[in-house]
C-alpha atoms as one frame of an Amber mdcrd trajectory, in Angstrom:
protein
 -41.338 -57.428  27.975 -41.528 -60.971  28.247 -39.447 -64.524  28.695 -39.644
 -64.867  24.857 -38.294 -61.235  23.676 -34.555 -62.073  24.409 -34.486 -64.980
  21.597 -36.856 -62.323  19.307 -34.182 -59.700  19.448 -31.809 -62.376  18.474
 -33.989 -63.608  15.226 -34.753 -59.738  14.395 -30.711 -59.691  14.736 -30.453
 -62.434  11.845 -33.108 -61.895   9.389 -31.457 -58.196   9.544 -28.029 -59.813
   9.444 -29.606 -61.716   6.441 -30.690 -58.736   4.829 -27.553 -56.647   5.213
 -25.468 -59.652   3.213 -28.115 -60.035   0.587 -27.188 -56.504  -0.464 -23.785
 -57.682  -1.439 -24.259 -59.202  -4.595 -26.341 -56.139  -5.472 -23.203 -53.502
  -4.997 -20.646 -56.136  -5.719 -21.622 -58.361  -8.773 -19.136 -61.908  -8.384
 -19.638 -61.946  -4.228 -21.766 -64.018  -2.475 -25.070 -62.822  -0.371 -26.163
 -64.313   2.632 -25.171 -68.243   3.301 -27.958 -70.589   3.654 -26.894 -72.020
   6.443 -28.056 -69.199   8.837 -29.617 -70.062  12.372 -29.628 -68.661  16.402
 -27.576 -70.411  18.439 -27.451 -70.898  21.722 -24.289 -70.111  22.605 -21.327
 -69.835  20.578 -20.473 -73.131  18.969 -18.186 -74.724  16.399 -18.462 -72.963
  12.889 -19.247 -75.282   9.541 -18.517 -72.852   7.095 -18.339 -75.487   4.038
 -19.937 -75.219   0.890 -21.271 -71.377   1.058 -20.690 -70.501   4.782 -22.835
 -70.018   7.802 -24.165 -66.886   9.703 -25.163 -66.705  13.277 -26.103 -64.769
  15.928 -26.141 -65.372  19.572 -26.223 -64.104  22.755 -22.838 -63.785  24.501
 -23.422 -62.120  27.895 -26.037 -60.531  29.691 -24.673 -57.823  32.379 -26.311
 -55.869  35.029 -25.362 -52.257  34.834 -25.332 -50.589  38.128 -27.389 -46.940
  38.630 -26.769 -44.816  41.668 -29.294 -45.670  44.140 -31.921 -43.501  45.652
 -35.231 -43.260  47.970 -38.768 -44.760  46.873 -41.435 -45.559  48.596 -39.460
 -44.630  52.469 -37.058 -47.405  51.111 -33.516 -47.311  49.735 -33.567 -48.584
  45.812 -31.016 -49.412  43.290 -31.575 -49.072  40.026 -30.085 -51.358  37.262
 -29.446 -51.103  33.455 -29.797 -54.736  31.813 -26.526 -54.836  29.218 -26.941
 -57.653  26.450 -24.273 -58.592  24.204 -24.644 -60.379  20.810 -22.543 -61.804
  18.690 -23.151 -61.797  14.439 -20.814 -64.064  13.409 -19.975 -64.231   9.612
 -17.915 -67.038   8.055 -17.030 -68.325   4.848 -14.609 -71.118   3.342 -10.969
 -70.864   3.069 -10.204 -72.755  -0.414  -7.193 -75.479   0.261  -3.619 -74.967
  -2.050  -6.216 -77.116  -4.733  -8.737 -74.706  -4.504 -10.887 -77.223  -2.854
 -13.282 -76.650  -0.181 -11.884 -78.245   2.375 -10.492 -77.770   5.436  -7.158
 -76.599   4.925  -4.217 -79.256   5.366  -1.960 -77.443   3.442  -1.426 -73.517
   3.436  -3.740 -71.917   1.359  -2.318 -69.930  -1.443  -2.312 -65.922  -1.273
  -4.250 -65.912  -4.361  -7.307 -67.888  -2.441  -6.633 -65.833   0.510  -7.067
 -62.495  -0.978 -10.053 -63.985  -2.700 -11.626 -64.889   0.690 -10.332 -61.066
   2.230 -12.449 -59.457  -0.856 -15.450 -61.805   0.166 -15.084 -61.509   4.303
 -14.082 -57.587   4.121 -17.799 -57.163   2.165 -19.662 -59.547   4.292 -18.398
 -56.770   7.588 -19.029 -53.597   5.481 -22.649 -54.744   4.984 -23.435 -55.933
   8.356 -21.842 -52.400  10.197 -23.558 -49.902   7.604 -26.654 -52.289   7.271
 -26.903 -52.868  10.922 -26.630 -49.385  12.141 -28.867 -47.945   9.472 -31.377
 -50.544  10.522 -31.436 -49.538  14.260 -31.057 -45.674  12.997 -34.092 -46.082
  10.812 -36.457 -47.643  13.961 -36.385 -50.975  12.272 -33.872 -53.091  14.393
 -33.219 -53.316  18.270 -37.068 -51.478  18.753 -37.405 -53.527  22.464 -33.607
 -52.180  23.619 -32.290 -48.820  25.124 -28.918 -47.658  24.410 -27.215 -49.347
  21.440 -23.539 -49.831  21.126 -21.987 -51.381  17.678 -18.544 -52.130  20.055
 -16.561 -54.548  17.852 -15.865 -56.541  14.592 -12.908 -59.113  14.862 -11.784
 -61.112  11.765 -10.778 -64.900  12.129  -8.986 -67.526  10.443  -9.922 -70.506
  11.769  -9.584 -74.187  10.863 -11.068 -74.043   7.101 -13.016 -70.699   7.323
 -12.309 -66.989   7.874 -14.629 -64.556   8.567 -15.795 -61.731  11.373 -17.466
 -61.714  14.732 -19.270 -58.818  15.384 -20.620 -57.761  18.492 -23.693 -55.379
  19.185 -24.562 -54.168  22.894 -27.856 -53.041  24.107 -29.708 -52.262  27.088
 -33.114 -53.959  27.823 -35.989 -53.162  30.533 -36.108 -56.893  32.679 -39.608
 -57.821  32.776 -41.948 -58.184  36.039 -41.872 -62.391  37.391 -45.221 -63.527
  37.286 -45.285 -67.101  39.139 -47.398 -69.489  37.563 -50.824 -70.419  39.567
């Protein structure tokens, strides 16, 4: 392990993230794949979902995980499990009551809502089965432990909706080196 693997995990997360909503189209001719606006942030940050949406992943927490210590080396040790949370979020353009893309001054109309539920609801079904069957196949999350898929939470925000979904894994630290 290194400094750098943290923010590799996180661009592994996308281009897999990317992947999983380029299948849509594919299964579900008329819906939209993966936005082009699609980038690692640093933390969690305002969402421009305008035009054809935006995709991002970052990392929401990192947790130490507590193991029951023992004896090494005629000293007492404690152990520790490194938890990392990230967050895939997913989100895509509420039309106004015009069916303009803006955001939304007006209440949208059910019509342009259900629209948006058909494209949001496919944009979670791909990441979860895409996701999981990624890290199930070897191909995703190869540096991490353990590997929880904990939640997905839709939103309706401002002029977007979309999902936030969050994926927990354990990583090994790595050994501080100071420079010469």
């Amino acid at each position: 392990m290194s400094a750098a693997d943290l923010k590799g995990i996180a661009d592994d997360i996308l281009d897999a993230a990317i992947q999983a909503l380029d299948t849509i189209p594919v299964s579900a001719p008329g819906l939209e794949g993966a936005p082009e606006r699609a980038f690692v942030s640093p933390a969690e940050g305002s969402i421009d979902c305008c035009d054809d949406g935006q995709l991002t992943v970052f990392i929401d927490s990192i947790a130490d995980a507590p193991l029951a210590p023992g004896l090494g080396q005629g000293r007492l040790q404690a152990g520790k499990k490194i938890h990392v949370a990230a967050v895939v979020t997913i989100a895509r353009c509420v039309p106004d009551n015009r069916g303009l893309m803006v955001e939304i001054a007006d209440p949208p109309l059910a019509a342009d809502l259900e629209a948006i539920a058909t494209q949001t609801y496919a944009d979670i079904w791909a990441l979860e089965n895409c996701l999981y069957g990624l890290w199930q196949s070897g191909d995703l999350f190869t540096l991490c432990g353990e590997v929880f898929f904990e939640r997905a939470r839709p939103f309706l925000e401002g002029g977007c909706a979309g999902w936030r979904l969050i994926v927990r894994f354990t990583l090994d630290g790595y050994q501080c080196v100071p420079s010469t």
